[in-house]
C-alpha positions as CSV (number, residue, x, y, z in Angstrom):
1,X,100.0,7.2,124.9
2,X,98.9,4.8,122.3
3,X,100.3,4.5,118.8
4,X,96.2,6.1,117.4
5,X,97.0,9.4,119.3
6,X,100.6,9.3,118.2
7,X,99.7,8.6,114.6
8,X,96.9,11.3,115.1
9,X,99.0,14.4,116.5
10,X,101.8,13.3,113.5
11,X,99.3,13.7,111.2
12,X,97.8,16.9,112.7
13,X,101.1,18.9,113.3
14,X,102.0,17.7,109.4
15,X,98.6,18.9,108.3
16,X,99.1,22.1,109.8
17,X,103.3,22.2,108.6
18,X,101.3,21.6,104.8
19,X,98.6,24.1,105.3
20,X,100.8,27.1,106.4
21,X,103.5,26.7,103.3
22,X,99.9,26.2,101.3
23,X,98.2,29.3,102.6
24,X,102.4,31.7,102.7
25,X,102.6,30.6,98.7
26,X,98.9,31.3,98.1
27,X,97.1,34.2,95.3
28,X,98.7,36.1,92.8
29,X,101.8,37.9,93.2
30,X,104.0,41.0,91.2
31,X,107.3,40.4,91.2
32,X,110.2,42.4,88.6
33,X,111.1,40.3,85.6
34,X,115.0,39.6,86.3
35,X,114.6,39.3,82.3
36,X,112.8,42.4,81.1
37,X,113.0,44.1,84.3
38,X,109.2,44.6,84.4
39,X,106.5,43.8,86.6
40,X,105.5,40.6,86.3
41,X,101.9,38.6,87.7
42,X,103.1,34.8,88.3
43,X,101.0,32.5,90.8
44,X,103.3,29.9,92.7
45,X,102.4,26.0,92.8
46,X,101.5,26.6,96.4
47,X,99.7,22.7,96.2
48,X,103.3,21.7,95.1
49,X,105.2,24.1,97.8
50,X,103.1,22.4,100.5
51,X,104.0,18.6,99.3
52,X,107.4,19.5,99.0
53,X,107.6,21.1,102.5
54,X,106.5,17.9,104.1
55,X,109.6,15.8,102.3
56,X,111.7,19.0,103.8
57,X,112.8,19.7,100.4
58,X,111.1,23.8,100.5
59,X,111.3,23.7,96.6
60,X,109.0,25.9,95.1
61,X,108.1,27.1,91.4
62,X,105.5,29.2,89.2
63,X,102.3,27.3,88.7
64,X,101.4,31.0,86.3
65,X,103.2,34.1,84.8
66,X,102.2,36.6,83.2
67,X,104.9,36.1,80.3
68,X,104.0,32.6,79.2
69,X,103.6,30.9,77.5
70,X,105.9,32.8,75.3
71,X,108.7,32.8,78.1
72,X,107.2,29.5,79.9
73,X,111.4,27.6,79.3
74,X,112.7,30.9,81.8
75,X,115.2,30.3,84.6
76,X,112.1,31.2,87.1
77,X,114.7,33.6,89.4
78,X,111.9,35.9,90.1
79,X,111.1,33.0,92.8
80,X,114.0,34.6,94.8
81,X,111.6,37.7,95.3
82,X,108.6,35.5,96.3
83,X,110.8,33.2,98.8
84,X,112.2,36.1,100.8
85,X,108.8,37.5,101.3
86,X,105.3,35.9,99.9
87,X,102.8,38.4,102.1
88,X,104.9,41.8,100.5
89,X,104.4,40.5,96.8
90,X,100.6,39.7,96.9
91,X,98.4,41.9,95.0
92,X,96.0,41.8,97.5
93,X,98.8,44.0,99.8
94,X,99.9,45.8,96.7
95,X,96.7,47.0,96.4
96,X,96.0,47.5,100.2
97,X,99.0,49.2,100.7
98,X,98.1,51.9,97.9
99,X,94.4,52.5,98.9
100,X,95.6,53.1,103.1
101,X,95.5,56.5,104.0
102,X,93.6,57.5,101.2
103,X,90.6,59.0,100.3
104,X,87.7,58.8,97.3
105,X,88.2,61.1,94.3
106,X,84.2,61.7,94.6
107,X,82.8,61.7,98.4
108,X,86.2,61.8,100.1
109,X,85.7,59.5,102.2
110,X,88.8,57.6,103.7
111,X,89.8,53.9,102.8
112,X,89.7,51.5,105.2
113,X,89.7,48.0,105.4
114,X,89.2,46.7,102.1
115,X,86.6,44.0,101.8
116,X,87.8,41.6,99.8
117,X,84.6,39.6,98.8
118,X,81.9,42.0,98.4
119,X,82.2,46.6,98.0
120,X,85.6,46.0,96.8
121,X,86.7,49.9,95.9
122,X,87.6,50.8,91.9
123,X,89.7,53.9,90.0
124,X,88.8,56.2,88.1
125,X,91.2,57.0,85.0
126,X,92.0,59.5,82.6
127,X,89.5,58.3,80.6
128,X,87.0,59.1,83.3
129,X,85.8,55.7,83.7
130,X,85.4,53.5,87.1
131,X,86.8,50.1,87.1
132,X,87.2,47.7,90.0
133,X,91.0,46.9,90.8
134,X,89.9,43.3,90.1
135,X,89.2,44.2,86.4
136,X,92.4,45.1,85.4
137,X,95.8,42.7,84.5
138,X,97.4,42.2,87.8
139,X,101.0,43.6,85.8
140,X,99.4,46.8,84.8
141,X,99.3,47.5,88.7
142,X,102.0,49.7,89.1
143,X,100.9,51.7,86.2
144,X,98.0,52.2,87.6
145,X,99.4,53.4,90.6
146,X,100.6,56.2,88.9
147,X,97.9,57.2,87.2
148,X,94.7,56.6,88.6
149,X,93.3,57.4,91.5
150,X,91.0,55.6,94.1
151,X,87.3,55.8,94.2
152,X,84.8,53.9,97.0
153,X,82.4,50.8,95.9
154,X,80.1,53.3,96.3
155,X,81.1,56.1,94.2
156,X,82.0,53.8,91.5
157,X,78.5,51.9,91.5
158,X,76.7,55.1,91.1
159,X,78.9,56.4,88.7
160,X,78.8,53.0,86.5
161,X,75.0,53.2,87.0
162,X,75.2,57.1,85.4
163,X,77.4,55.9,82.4
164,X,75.1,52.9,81.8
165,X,71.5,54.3,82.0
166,X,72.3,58.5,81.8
167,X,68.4,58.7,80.7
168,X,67.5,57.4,84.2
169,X,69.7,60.5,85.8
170,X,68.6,63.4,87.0
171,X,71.5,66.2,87.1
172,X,70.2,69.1,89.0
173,X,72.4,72.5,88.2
174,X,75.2,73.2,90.2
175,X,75.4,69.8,92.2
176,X,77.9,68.0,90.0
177,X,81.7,68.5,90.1
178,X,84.3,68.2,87.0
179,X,83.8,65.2,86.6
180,X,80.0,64.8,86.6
181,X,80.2,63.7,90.4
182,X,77.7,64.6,93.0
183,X,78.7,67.7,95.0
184,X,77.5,67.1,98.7
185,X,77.4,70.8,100.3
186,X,80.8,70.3,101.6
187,X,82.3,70.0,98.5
188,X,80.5,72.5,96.9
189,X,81.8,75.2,99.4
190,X,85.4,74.0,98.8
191,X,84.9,73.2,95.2
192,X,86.8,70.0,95.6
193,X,87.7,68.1,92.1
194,X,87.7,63.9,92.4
195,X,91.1,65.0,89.8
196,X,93.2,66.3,92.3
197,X,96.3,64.0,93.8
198,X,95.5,62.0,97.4
């Protein structure tokens, strides 16, 4: 085997040593402030956590936090969290892991895979307004949690299309829930409200 194809498969199996520590350390994660003892959104150096892996050092530190730059001069031990297990502290499985196994608060239809890049789903709150998960502070998640509840792209895009242009809307008696919703004839014979618990 010539010294090319040696020098090429080092270069691939570092490359892919590199791009695994890169991708583990990747997104925005919630971790519990050792300090405050509250949730906290930090983002780790993954670029920096890939480099390092490849001189075998595995160091890794906060490229974000939620807490700076007030509290940027902290000890960082909320890394210990992220190091023991990356995939369970992303708020992308945060998230995921709330909406399985449940259903809309309007159509009650059941969650499934969450698309990530387009028809991402949204809550509804006690002020009875839809918001995508995306638009609220990673930290505030677990708040959230407890007091929203889940409603389908769907649901929310006709609902923040009712909010915006209600002279466009058409309500036609009996048909709406609660919570202004739109009663399919399932719902209507059950009376289902979108403000009961999943």
């Amino acid at each position: 085997m010539s010294a090319t194809v040696l020098l090429a498969l080092a270069v691939a199996v570092v490359s892919v040593v590199a791009l695994r520590v890169y991708l583990r350390y990747r997104g925005k994660m919630l971790v519990r402030c050792p300090e405050t003892g509250k949730t906290a959104a930090v983002k780790v150096a993954a670029g920096d956590a890939a480099r390092s892996a490849l001189l075998e050092h595995g160091e890794i530190h906060l490229k974000e936090c939620s807490r700076w730059p007030e509290r940027q001069s902290c000890g960082q031990d909320c890394l210990s969290q992220v190091g023991a297990d990356p995939q369970s502290c992303l708020v992308r499985t945060k998230v995921a892991d709330w909406y399985r196994g449940r259903t809309c608060a309007y159509c009650h239809k059941p969650f499934g895979e969450l698309h990530w890049h387009d028809h991402r789903p949204a809550v509804i709150g006690p002020n009875m307004k839809t918001v995508q998960w995306s638009e609220v502070a990673p930290q505030d998640l677990p708040e959230i949690f407890e007091t929203y509840l889940p409603v389908c792209w769907s649901c929310h895009i006709a609902e923040t299309f009712r909010r915006e242009h209600p002279e466009l809307v058409v309500d036609r008696p009996g048909n709406r829930g609660p919570m202004g919703e739109l009663l399919t004839e399932h719902k209507e014979e059950h009376h289902a409200s979108p403000t009961s618990r999943n």
